[in-house]
C-alpha positions in Angstrom: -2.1 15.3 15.9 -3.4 12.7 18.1 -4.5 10.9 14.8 -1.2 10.7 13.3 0.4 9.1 15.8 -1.9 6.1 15.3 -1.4 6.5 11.8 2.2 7.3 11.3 3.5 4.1 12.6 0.7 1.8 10.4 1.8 3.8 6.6 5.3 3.4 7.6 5.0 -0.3 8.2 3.1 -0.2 5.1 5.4 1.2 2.5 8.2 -0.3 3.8 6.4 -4.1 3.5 5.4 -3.3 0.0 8.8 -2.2 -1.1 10.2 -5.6 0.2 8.0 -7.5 -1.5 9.4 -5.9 -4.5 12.7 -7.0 -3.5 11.8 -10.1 -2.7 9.8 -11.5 -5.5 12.7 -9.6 -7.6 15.0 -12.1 -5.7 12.6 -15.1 -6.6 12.7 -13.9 -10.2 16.9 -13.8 -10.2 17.5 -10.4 -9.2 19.5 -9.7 -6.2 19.7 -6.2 -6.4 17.8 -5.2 -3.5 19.1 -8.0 -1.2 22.6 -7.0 -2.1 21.9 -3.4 -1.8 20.2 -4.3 1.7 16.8 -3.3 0.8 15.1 -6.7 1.6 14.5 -5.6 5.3 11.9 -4.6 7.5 14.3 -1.8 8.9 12.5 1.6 7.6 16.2 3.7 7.6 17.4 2.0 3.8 13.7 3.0 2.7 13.0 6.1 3.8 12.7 8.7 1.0 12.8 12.4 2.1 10.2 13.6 0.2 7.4 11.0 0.2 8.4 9.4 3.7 9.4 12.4 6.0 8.3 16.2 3.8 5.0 15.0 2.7 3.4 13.8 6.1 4.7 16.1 8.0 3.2 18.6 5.8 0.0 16.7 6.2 0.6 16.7 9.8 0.9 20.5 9.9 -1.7 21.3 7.4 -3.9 19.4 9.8 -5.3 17.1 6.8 -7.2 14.0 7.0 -5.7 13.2 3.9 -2.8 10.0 4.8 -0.5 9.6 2.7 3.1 8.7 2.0 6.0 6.4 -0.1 9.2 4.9 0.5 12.5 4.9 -1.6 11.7 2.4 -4.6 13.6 -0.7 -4.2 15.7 -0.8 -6.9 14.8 -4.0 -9.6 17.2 -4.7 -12.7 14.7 -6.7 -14.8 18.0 -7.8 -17.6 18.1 -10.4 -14.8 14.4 -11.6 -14.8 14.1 -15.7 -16.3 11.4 -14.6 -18.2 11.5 -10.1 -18.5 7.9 -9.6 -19.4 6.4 -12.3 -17.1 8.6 -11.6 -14.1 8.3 -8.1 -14.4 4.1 -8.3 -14.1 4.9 -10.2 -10.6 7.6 -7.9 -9.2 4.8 -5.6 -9.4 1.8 -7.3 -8.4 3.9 -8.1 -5.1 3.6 -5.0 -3.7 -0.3 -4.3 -3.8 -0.6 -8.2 -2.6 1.3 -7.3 0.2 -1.0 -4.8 1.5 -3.8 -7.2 0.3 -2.0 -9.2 2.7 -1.3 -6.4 5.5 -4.8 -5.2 5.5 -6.2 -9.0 5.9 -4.1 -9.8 9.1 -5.0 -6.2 10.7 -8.7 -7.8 10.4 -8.0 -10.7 11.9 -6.0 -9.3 14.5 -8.9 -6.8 15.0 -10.7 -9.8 15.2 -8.6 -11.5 17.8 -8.8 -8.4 20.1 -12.5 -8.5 19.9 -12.9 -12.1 20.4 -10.7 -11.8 23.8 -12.3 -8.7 25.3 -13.7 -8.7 28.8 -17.3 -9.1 28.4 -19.3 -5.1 28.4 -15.6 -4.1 27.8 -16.3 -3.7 23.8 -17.4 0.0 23.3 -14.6 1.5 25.5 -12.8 -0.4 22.8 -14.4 0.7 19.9 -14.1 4.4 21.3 -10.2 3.6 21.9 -7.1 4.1 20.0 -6.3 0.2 19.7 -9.5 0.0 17.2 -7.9 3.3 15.6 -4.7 1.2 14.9 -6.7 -1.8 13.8 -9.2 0.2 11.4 -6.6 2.8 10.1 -3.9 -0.8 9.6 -7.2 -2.2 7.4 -7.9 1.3 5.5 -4.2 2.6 4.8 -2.9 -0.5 3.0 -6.6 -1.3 1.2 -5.6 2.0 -0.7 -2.2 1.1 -1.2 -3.0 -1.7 -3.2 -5.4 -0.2 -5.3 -3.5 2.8 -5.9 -0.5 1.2 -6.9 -2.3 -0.9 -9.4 -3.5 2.8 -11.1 -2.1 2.3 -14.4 -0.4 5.5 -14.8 3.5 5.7 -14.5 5.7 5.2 -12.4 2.7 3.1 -10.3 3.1 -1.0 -10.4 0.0 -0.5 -12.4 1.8 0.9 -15.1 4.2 -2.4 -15.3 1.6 -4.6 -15.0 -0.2 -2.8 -18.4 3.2 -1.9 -20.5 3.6 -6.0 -19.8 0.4 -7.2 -21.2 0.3 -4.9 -24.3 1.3 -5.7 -27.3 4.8 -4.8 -28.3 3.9 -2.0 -30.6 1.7 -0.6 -28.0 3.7 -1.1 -24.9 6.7 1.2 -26.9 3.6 3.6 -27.4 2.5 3.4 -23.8 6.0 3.7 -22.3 6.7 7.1 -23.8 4.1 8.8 -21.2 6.3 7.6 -18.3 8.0 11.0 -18.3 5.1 12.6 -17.8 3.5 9.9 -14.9 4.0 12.2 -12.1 2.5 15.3 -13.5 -0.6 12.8 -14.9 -1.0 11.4 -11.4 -1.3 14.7 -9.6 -3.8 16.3 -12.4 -5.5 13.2 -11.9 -5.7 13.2 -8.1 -6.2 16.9 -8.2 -9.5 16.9 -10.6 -10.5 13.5 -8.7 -10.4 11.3 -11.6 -9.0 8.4 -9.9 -12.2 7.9 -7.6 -13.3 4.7 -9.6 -9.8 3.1 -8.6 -10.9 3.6 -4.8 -14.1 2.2 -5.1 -13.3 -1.4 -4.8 -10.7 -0.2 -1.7 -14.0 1.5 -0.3 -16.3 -1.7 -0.8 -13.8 -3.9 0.3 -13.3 -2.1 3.9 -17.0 -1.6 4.3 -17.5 -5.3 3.7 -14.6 -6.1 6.2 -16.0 -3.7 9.1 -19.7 -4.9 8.6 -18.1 -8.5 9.2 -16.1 -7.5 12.3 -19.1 -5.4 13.8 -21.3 -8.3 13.2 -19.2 -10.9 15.2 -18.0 -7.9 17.6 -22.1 -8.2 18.1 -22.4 -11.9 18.5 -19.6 -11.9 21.0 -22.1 -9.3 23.3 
């Protein structure tokens, strides 16, 4: 329980940043649905979702699972306004996994920040604390994000980014699974076929926390 409440705060933050930058590149692209439908905020109420932002973790919270997960209310995107529909559709959905690119970079540097400024022999009561628990769940949390939501498998950004760089013929093809996305993603996650998408999420917070333990280390 303990856990949660370090990471409850950090994968609300998260969803909610990645559904604004939906909005906001939408806006950038000359769509002003979410801004006009007050969605381009950092204020979790117009994003929460009941399912995937309050029924889901609190199932995980009760189920006792290690497993952290969650979503917010999709920010809604009316791509007949897009300049150019095919190209402005790939970055409306590139900006949300580039935002918890983005998230997960400045946890490590703030991580690396607290490190730097720590009383000298003070480090392992930090590294044994909850602060680091914030700082290494902030890093781990939206690393997955980002790589999940590029899985190419409806209704994940993933799945925009692909139906936008088929061909025609093949993107018509390709879009007639989106009914079935949900049922494909939880198959998928449930026989662990999506493991090769995590991978890189893996590598890339391994890489991260060897680099912050080694100037953690050089600070000592």
């Amino acid at each position: 329980m303990e856990q949660w409440l370090v990471v409850l705060p950090v994968l609300l933050l998260s969803v909610v940043v990645h559904e604004c930058a939906h909005g906001v590149a939408a806006e950038w692209a000359g769509d002003p649905t979410a801004r006009l439908l007050g969605r381009i905020t950092l204020n979790p109420i117009p994003h929460i979702d009941p399912v995937g932002s309050i029924l889901v973790p609190v199932l995980l919270i009760v189920t006792h699972s290690t497993f952290f997960f969650a979503w917010a209310k999709p920010v809604p995107v009316n791509p007949l306004n897009f300049r150019k529909p095919r190209r402005d559709d790939i970055i409306v959905s590139v900006a949300g996994p580039v935002s918890n690119l983005l998230l997960a970079l400045i946890f490590t540097l703030g991580l690396l920040a607290v490190v730097a400024f720590l009383p000298h022999g003070s480090q392992l009561d930090f590294w044994q604390g909850n602060y680091f628990q914030l700082f290494k769940y902030g890093i781990w949390i939206n690393l997955i994000l980002a790589f999940f939501n590029l899985i190419p498998i409806p209704p994940l950004d993933g799945s925009h980014i692909l139906g936008n760089l088929l061909p025609r013929e093949a993107a018509r093809s390709y879009e007639r699974l989106r009914p079935y996305g949900f049922i494909i993603l939880l198959v998928a996650i449930y026989f662990n076929l999506l493991s090769i998408f995590f991978l890189p999420a893996r590598l890339l917070f391994t890489t991260l926390m060897k680099f912050v333990l080694a100037i953690s280390s050089a600070i000592m």
